[in-house]
N, CA, C and O atoms as a MOPAC input file, in Angstrom:
PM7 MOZYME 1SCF
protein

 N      6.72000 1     9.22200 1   -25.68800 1
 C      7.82300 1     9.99800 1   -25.16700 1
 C      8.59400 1     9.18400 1   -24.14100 1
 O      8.05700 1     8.40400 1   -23.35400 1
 N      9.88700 1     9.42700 1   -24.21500 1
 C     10.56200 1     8.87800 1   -22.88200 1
 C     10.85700 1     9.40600 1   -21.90400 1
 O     11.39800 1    10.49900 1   -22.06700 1
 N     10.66700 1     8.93200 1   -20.46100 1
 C     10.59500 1     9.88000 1   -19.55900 1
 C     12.01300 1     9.82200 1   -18.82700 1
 O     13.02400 1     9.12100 1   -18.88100 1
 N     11.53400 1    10.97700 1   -18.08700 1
 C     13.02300 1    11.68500 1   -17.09600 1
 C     13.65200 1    10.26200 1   -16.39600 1
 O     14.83600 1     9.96300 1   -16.24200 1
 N     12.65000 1     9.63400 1   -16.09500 1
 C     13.41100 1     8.26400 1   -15.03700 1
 C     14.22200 1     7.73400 1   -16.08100 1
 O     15.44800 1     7.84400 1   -16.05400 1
 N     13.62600 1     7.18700 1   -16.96500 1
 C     14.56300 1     6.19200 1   -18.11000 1
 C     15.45400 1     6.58600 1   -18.62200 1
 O     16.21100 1     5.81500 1   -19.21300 1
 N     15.73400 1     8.27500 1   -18.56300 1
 C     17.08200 1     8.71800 1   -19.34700 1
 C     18.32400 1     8.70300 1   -18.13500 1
 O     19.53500 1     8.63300 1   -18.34500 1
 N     17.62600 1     8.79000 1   -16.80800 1
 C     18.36500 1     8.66800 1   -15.85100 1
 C     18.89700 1     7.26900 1   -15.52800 1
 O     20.00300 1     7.04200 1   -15.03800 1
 N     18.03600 1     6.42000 1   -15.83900 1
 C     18.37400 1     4.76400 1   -16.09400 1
 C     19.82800 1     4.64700 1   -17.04600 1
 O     20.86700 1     4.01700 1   -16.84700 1
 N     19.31400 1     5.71900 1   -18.37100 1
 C     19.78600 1     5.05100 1   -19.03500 1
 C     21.45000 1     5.59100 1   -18.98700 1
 O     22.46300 1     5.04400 1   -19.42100 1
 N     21.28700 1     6.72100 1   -18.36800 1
 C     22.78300 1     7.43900 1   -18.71900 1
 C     23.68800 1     6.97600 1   -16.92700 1
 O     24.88100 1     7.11200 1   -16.65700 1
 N     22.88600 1     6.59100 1   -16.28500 1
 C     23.75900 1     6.23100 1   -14.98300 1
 C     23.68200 1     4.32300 1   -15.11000 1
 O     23.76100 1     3.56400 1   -14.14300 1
 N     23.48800 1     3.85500 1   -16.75000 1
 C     23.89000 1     2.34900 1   -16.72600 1
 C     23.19900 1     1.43600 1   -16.10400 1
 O     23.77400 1     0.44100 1   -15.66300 1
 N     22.00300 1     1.59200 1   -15.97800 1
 C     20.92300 1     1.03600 1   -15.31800 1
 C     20.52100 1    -0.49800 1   -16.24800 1
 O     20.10000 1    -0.40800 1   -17.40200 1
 N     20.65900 1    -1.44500 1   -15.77300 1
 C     20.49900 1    -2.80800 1   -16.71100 1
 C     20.69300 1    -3.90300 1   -15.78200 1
 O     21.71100 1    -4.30900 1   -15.22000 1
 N     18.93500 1    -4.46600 1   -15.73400 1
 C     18.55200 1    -5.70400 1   -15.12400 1
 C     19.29100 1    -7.15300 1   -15.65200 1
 O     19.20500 1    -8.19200 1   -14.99800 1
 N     19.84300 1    -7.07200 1   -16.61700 1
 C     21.03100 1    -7.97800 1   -16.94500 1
 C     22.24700 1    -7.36600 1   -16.08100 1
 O     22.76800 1    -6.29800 1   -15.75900 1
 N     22.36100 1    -8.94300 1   -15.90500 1
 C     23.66000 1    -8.88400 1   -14.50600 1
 C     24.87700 1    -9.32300 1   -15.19600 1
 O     24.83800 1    -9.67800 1   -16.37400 1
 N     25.93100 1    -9.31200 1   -14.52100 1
 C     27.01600 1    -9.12700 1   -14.55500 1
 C     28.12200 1    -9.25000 1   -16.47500 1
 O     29.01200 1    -9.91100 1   -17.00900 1
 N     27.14700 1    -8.04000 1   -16.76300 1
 C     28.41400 1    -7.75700 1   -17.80000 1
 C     29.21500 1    -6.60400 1   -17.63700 1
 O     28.77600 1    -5.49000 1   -17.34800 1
 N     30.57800 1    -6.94100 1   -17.85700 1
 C     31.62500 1    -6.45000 1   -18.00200 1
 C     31.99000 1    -5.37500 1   -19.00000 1
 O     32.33400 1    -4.20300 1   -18.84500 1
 N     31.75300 1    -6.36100 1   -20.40700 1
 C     32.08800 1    -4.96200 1   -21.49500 1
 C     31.18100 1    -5.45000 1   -22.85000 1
 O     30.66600 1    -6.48400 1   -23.27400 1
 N     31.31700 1    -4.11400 1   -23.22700 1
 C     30.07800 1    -4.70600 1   -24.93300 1
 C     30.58000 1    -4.33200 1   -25.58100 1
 O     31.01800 1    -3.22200 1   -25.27800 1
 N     30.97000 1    -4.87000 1   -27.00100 1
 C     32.00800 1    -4.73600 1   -28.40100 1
 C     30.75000 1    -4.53200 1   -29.64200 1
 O     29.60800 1    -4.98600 1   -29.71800 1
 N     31.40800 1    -3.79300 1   -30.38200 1
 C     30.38200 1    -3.83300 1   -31.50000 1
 C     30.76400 1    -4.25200 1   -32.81900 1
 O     31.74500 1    -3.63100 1   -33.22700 1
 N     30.21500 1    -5.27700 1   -33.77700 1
 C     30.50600 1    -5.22100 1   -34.77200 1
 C     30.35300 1    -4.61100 1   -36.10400 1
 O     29.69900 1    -5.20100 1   -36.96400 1
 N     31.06800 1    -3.14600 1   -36.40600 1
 C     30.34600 1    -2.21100 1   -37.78500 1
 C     29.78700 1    -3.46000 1   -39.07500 1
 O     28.88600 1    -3.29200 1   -39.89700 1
 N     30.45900 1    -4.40300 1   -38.93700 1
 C     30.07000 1    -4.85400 1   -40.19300 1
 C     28.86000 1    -5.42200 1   -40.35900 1
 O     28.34400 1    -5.26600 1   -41.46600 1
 N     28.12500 1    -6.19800 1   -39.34000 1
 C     27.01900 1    -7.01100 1   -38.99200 1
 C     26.06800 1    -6.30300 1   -37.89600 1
 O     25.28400 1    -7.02300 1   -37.27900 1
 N     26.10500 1    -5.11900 1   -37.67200 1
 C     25.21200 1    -4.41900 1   -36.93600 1
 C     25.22700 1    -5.02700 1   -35.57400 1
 O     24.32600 1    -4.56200 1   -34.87500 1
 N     26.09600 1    -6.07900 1   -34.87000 1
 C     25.64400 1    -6.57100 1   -33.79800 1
 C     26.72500 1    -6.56200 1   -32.81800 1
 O     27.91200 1    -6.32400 1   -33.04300 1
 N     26.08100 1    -6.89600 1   -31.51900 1
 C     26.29900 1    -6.38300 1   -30.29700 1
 C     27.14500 1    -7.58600 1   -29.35100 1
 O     26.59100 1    -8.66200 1   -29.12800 1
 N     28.36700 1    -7.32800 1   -28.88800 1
 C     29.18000 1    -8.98300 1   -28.22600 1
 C     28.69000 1    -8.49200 1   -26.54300 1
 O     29.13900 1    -7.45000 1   -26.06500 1
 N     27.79800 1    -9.32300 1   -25.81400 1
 C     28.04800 1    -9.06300 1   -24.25300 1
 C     28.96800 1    -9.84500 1   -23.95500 1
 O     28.86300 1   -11.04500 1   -24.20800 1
 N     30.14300 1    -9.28600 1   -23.31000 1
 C     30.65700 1   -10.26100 1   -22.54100 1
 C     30.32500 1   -10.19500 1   -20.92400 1
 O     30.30100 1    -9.15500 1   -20.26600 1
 N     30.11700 1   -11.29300 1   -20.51100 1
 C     29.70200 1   -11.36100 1   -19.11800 1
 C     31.31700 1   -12.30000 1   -18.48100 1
 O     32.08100 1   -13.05000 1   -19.08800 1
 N     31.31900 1   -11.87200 1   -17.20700 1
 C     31.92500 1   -12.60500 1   -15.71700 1
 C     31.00200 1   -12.54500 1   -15.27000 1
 O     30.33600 1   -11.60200 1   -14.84300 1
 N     30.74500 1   -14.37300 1   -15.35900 1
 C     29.75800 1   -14.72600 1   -14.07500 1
 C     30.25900 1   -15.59400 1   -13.34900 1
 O     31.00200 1   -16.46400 1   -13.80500 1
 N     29.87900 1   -15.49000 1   -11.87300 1
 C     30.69500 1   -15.86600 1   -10.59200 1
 C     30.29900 1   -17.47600 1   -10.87800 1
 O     29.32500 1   -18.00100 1   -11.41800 1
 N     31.41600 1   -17.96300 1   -10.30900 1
 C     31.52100 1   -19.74300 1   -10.36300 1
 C     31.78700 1   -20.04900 1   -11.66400 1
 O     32.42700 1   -21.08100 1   -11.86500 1
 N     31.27800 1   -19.07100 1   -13.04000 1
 C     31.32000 1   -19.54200 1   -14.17400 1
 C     32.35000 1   -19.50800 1   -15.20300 1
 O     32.77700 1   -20.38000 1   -15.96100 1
 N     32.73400 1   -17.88300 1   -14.98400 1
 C     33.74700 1   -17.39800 1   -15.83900 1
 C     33.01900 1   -16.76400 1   -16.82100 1
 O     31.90300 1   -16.26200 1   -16.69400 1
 N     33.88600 1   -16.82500 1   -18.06500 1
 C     33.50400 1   -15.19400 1   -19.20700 1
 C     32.93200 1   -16.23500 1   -19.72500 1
 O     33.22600 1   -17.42700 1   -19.81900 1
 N     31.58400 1   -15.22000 1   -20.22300 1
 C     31.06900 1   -15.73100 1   -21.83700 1
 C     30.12900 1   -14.77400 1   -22.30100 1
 O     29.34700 1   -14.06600 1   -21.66700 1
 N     30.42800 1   -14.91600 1   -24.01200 1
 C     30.31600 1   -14.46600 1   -24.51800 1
 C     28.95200 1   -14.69500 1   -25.47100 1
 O     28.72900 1   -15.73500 1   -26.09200 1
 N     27.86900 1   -13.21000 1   -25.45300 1
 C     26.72600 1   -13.75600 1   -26.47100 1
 C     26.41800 1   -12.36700 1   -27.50400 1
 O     26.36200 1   -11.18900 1   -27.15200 1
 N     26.25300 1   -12.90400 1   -28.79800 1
 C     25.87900 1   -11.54900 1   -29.74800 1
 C     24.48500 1   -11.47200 1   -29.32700 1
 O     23.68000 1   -12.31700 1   -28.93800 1
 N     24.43500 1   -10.25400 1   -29.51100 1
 C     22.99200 1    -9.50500 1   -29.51900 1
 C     23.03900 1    -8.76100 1   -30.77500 1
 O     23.99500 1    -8.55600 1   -31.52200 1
 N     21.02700 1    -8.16000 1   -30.91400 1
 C     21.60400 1    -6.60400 1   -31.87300 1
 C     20.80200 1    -5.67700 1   -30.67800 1
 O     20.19300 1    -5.98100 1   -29.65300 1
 N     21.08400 1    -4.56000 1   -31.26600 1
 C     20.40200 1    -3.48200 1   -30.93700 1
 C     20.14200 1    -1.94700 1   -31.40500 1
 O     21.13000 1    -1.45500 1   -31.94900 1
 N     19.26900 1    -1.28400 1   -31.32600 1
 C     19.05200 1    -0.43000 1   -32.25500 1
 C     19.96200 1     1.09000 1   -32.21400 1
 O     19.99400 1     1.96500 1   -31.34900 1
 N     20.63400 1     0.97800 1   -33.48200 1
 C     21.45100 1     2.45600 1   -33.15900 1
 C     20.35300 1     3.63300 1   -33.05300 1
 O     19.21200 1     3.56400 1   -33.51000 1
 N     20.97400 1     4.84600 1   -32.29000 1
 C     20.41300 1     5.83600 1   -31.89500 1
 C     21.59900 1     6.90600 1   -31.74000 1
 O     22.82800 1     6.85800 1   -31.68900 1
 N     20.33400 1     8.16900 1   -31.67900 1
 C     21.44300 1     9.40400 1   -31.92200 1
 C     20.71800 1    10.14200 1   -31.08100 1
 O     19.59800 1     9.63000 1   -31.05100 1
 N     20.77400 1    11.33500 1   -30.18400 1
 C     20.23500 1    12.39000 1   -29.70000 1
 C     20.97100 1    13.63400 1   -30.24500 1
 O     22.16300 1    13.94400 1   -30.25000 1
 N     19.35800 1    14.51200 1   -30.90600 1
 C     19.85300 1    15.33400 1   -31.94900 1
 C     19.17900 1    16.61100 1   -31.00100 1
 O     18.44600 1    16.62200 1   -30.01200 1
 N     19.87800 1    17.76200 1   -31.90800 1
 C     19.17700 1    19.53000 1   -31.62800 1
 C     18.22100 1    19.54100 1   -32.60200 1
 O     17.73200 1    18.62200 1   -33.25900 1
 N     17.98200 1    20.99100 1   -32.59600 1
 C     16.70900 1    21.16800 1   -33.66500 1
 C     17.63700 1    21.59100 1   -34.63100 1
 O     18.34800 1    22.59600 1   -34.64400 1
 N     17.51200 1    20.58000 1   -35.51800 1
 C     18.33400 1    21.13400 1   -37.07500 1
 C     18.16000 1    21.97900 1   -38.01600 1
 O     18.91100 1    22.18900 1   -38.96800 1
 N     16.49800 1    22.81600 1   -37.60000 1
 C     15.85000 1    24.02500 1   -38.51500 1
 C     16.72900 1    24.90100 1   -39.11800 1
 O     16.43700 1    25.62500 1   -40.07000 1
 N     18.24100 1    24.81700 1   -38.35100 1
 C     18.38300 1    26.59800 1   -38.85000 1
 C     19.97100 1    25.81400 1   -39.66100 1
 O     20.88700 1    26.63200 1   -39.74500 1
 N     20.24600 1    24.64500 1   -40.11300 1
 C     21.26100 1    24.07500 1   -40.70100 1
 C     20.75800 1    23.67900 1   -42.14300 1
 O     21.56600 1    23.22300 1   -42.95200 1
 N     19.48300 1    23.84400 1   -42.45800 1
 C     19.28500 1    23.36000 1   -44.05100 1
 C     19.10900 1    21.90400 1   -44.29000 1
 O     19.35800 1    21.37700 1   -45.37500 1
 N     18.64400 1    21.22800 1   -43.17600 1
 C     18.65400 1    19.97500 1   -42.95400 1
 C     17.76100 1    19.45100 1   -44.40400 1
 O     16.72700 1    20.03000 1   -44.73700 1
 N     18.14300 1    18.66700 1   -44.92800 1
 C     17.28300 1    18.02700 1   -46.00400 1
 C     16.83600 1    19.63000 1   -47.00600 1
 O     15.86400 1    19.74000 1   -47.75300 1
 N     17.49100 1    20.30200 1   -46.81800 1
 C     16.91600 1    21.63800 1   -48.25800 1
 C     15.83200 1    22.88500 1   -46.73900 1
 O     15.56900 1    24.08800 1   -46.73400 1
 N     15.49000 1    21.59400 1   -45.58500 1
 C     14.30900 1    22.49000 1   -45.05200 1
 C     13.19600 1    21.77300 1   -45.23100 1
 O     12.14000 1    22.11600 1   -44.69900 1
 N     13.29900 1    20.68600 1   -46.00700 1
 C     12.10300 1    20.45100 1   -46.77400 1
 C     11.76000 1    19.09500 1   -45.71000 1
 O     12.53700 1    18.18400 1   -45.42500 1
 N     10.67500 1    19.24100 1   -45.34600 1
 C      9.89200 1    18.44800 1   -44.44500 1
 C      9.79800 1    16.91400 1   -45.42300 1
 O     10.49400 1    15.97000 1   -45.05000 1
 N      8.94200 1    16.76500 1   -46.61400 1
 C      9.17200 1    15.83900 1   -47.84500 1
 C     10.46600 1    15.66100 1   -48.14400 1
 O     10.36300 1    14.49300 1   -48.51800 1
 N     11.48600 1    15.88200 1   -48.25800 1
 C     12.35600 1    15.21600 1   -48.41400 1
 C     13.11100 1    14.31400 1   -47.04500 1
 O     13.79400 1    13.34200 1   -47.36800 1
 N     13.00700 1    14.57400 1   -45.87200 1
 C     13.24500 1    14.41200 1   -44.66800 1
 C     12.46700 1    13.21500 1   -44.29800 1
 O     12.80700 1    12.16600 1   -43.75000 1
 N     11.21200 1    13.69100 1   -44.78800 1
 C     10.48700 1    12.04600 1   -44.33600 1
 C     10.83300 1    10.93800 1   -45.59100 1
 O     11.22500 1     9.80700 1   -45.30400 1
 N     10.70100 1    11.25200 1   -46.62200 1
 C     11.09200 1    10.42200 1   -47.56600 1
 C     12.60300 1     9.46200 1   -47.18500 1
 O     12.80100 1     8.26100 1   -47.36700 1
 N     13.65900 1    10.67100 1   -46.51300 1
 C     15.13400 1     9.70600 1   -46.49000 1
 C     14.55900 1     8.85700 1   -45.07400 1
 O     14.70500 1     7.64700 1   -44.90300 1
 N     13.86800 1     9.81400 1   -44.10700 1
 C     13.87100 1     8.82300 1   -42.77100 1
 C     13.15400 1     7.37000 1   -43.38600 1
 O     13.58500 1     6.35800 1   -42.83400 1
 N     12.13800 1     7.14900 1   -44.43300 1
 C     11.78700 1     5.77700 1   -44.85800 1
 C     12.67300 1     5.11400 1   -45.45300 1
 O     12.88500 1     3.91700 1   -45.25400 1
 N     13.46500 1     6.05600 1   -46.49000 1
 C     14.58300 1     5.20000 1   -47.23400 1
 C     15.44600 1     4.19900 1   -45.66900 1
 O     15.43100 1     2.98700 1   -45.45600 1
 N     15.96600 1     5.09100 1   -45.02000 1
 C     16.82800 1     4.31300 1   -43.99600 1
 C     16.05800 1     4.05500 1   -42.68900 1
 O     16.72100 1     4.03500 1   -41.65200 1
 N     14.90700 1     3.88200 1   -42.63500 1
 C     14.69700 1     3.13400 1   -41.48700 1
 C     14.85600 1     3.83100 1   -40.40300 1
 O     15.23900 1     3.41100 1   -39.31100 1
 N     14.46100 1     5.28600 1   -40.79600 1
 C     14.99300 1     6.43600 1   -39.63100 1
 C     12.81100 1     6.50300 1   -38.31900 1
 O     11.64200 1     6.52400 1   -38.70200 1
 N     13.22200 1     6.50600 1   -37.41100 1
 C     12.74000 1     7.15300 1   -36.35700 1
 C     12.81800 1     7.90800 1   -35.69700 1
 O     13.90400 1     7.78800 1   -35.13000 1
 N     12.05000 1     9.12600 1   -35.18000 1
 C     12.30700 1    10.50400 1   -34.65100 1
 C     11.45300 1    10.66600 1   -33.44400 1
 O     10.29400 1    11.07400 1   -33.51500 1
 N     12.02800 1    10.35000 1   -32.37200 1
 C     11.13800 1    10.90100 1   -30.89700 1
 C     11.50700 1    11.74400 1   -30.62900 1
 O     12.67800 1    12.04800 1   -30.85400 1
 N     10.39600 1    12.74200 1   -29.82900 1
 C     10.51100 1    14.10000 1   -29.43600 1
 C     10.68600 1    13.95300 1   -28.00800 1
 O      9.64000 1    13.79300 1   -27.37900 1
 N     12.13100 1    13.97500 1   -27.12800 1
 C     12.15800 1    13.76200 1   -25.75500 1
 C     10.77500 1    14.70700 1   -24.43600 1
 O     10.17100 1    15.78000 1   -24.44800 1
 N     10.82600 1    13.92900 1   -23.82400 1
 C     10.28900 1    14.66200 1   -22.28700 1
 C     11.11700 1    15.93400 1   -22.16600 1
 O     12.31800 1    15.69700 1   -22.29600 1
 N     10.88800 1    16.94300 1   -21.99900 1
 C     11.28300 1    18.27000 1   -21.25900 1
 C     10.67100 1    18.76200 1   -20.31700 1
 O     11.21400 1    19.68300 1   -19.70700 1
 N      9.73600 1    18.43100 1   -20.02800 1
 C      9.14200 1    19.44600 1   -19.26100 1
 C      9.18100 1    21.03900 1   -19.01900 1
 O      9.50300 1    21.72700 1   -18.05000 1
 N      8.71700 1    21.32700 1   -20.30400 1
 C      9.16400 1    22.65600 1   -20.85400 1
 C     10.86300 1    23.63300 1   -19.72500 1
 O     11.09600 1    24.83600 1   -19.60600 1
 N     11.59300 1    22.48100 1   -19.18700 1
 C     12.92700 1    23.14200 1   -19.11300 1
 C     13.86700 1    23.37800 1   -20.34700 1
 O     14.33500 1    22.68400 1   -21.25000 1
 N     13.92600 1    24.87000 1   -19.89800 1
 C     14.77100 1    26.02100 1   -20.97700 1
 C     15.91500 1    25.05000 1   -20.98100 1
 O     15.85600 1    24.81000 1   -22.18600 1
 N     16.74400 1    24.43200 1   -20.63100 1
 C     17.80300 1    23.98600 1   -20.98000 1
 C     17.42200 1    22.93100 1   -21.85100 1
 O     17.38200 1    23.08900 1   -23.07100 1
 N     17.16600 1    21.96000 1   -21.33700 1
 C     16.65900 1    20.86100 1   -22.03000 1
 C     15.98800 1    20.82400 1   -23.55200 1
 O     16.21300 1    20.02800 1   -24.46300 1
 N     14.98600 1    22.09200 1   -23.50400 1
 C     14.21200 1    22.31200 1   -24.84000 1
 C     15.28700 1    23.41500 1   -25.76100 1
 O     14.95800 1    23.80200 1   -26.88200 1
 N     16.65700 1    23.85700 1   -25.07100 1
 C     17.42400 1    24.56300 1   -26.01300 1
 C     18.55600 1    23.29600 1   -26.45500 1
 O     19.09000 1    23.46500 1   -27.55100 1
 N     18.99400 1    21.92100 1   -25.59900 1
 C     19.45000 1    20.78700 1   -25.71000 1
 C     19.21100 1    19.43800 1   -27.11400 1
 O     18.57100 1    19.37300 1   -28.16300 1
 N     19.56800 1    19.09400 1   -26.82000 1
 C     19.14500 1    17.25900 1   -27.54300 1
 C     17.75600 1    16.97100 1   -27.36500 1
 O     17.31100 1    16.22100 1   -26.49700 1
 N     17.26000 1    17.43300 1   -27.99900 1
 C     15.69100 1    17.04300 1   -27.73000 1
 C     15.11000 1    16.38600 1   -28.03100 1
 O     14.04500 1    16.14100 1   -27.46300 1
 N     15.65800 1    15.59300 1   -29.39400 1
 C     15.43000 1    14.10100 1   -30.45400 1
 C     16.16900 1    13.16900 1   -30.16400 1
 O     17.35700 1    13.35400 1   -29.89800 1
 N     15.57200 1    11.92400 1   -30.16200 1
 C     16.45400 1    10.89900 1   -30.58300 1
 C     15.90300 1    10.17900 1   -31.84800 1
 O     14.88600 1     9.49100 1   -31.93300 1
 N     16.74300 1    10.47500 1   -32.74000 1
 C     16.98100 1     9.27200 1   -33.93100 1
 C     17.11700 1     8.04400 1   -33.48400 1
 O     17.91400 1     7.73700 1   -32.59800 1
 N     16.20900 1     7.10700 1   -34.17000 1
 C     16.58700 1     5.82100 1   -34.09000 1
 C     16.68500 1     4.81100 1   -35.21300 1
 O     15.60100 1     4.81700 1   -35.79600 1
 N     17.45800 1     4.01100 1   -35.72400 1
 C     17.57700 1     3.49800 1   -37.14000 1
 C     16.81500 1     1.85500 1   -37.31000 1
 O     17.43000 1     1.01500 1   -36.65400 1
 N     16.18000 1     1.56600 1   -37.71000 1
 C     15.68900 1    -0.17200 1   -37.96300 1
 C     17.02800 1    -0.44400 1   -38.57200 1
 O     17.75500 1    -1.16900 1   -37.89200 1
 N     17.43700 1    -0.07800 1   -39.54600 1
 C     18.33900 1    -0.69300 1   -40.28000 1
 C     20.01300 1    -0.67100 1   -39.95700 1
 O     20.70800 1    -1.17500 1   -40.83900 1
 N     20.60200 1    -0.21300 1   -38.95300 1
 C     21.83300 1    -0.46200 1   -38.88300 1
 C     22.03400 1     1.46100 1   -38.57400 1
 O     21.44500 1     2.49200 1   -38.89800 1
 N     23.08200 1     1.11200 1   -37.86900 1
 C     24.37800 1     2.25000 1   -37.28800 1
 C     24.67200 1     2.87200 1   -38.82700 1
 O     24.63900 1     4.08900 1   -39.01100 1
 N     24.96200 1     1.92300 1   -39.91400 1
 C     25.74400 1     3.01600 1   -41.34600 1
 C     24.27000 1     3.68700 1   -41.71500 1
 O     24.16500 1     4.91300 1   -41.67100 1
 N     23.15800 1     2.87700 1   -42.07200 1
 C     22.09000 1     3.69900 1   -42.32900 1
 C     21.64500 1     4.99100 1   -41.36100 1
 O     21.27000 1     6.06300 1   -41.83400 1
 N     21.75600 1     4.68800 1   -39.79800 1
 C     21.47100 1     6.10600 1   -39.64000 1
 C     22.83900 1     7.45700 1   -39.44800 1
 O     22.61400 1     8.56400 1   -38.95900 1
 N     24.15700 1     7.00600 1   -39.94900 1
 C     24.85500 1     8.01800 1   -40.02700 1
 C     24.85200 1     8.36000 1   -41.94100 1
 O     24.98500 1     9.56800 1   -42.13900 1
 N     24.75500 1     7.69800 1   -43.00000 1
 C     24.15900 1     7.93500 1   -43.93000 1
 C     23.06800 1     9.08200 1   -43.86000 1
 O     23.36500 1    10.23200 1   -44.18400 1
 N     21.93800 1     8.77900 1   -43.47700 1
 C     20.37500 1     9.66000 1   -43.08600 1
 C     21.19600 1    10.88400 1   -42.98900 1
 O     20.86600 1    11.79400 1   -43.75000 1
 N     22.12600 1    11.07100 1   -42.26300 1
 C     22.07900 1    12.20300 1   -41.50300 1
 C     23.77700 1    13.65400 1   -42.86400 1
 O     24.03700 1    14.84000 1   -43.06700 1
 N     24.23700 1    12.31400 1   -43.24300 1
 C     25.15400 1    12.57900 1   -44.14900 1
 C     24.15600 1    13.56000 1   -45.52900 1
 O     24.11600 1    14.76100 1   -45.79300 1
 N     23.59400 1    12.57200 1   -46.02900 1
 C     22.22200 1    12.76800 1   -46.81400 1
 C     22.15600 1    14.03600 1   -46.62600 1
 O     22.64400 1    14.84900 1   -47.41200 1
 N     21.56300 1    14.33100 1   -45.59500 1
 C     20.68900 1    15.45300 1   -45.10600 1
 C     22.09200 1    16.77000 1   -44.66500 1
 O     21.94500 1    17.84300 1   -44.08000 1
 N     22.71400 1    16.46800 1   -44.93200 1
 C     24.20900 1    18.25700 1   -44.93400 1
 C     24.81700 1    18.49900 1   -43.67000 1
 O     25.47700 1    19.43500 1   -43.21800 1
 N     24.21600 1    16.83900 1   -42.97900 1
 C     24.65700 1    17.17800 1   -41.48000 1
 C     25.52800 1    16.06500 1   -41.58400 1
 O     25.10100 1    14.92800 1   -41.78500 1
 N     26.88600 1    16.37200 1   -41.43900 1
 C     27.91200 1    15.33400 1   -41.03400 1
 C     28.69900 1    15.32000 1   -39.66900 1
 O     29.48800 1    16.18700 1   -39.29300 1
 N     28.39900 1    14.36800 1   -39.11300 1
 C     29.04300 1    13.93700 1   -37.28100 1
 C     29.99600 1    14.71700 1   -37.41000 1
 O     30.80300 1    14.86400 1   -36.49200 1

C-alpha cells in the first residue's frame, strides 16, 4: 500500500532530483524529456521512462469488464495492468474517493486501452 506521506510527496511535487524545470512526454515512445536549469550550467536535457498511472473509483456499479472478475484479470495481463488498493484509513471520504491506482508496464496507450476494453472511457 502507499502511504498518506507519499501521496502528500507526491501531489505537493516532492522530488530529490534538483533543479528541473519542466517534463515533456513523448505518446509515441512512452518516454519522459527532463529538462533541467542547472546553475553555472544551463538547460539540459535527458529522456527517461516512467510508469503511466491512473487513480480510479470503485467501478462495481459501471459493468466494468461484463462484472466479470476473469475477464478483468485476463485484460489487466493482456496490458500490463496493475491494481493497488490505496491507504485510507478507513476515512469516509477517501474510501468513497480514488481508491486505486492503475499502473501499466507497458505504456500510457496500453493502460487507456485496458480501461477502453473494459466500457470505461476517460
Amino acid at each position: 500500500m502507499i502511504s498518506q506521506e507519499e501521496i502528500k510527496s507526491f501531489l505537493e511535487g516532492n522530488d530529490p532530483e534538483e533543479h528541473i524545470v519542466a517534463i515533456e512526454f513523448d505518446y509515441l515512445t512512452d518516454s519522459i524529456y527532463k529538462i533541467k536549469e542547472i546553475p553555472g550550467k544551463g538547460k539540459e536535457i535527458r529522456k527517461d521512462t516512467f510508469t503511466p498511472f491512473a487513480w480510479v473509483g470503485d467501478l462495481r456499479g459501471l459493468n466494468f469488464y461484463q462484472s466479470s472478475k476473469g475477464l478483468q484479470k485476463e485484460a489487466m495481463s493482456k496490458h500490463g495492468i496493475m491494481i493497488e488498493k490505496l491507504e485510507t484509513k478507513d476515512n469516509d471520504r477517501l474510501e468513497q474517493g480514488l481508491k486505486y491506482m492503475a499502473k501499466c508496464l507497458k505504456g500510457y496507450r496500453q493502460l487507456i486501452q485496458f480501461f477502453r476494453e473494459g466500457g470505461v472511457d476517460r
